[in-house]
N, C-alpha and C positions, 0 to 999 in steps of 0.2 A: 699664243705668241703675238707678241705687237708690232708696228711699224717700225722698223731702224732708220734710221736718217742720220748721214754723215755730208761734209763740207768736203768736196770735191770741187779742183782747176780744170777746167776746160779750157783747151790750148788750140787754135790753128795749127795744124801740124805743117799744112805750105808754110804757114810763116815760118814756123821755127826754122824749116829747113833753108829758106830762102836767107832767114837774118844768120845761118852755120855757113850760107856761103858768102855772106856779107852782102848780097841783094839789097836788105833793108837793114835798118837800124832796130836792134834789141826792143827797143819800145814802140817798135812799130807792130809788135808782134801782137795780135789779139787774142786777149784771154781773160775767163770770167770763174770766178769764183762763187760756187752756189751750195745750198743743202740739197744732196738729192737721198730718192728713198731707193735704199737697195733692196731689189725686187729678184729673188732668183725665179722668179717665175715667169719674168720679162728676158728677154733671150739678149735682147744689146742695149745701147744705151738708147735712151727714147727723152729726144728734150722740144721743147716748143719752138714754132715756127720764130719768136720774140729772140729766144737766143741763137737761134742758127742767124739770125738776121745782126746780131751783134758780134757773133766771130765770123761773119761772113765767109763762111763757109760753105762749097757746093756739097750737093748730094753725095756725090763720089769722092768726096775728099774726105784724108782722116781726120779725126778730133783726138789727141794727146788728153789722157783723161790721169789725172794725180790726183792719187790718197796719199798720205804723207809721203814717203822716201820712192812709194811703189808707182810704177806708171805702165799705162797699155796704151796702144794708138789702137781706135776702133773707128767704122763708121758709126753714122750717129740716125736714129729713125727720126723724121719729123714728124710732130703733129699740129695741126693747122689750130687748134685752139690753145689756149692756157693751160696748161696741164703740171705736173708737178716733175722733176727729171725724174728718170729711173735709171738707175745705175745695173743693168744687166747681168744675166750670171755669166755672159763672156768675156766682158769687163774685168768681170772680179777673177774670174777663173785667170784673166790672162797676169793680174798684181799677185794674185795667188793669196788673195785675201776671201771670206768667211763671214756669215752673219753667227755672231757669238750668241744666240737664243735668249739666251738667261740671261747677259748683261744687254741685251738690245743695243749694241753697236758690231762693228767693222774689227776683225784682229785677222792677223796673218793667220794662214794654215798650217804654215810650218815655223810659226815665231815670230821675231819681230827683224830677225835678219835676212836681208837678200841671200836669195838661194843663188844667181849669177846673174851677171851682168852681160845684156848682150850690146853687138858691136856694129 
């Protein structure tokens, strides 16, 4: 089996909630778009000191993580050097998405349709 690597949003989740109560402005919200490697053998998301420093995000604060339609708020682990993201299996487990073996990407568990929408 090889490496999967999918284009995952990372989102400030203060922001978002901050720009739902009208705090800040929609474009003040910070968020980055990167290839990360889905790793079920990595437990959460694991991204570098470089991007935690760009959605300036604390420790303790969520990261809003989008694969296409699907999204999880997780915290996020830091590593002090360059390292490559890892997209965790409680990540994927929370989008209820799947590493497809034999096509080496990302597909839902259950399809390509939301099972529900929470509130």
């Amino acid at each position: 089996m090889g490496i999967t690597r999918d284009e995952i949003t990372l989102t400030n989740a203060v922001d978002l909630a901050d720009a739902r109560r009208g705090l800040i402005s929609e474009k003040s919200v910070r968020s980055v778009t990167v290839t990360a490697v889905a790793d079920t053998g990595a437990l959460r998301l694991t991204i570098p000191e470089s991007l935690r420093e760009k959605l300036e995000a604390a420790l303790t604060e969520g990261v809003e993580v989008r694969w296409k339609d699907r999204l999880d708020i997780t915290q996020a682990w830091v590593v002090q050097r360059e390292c490559a993201v890892l997209l965790g299996a409680m990540p994927m487990e929370g989008m209820d998405i799947m590493i497809d073996p034999k096509g080496q990407r990302l597909v839902g568990i259950h399809g390509d349709e939301q099972l529900g929408i929470l509130y």
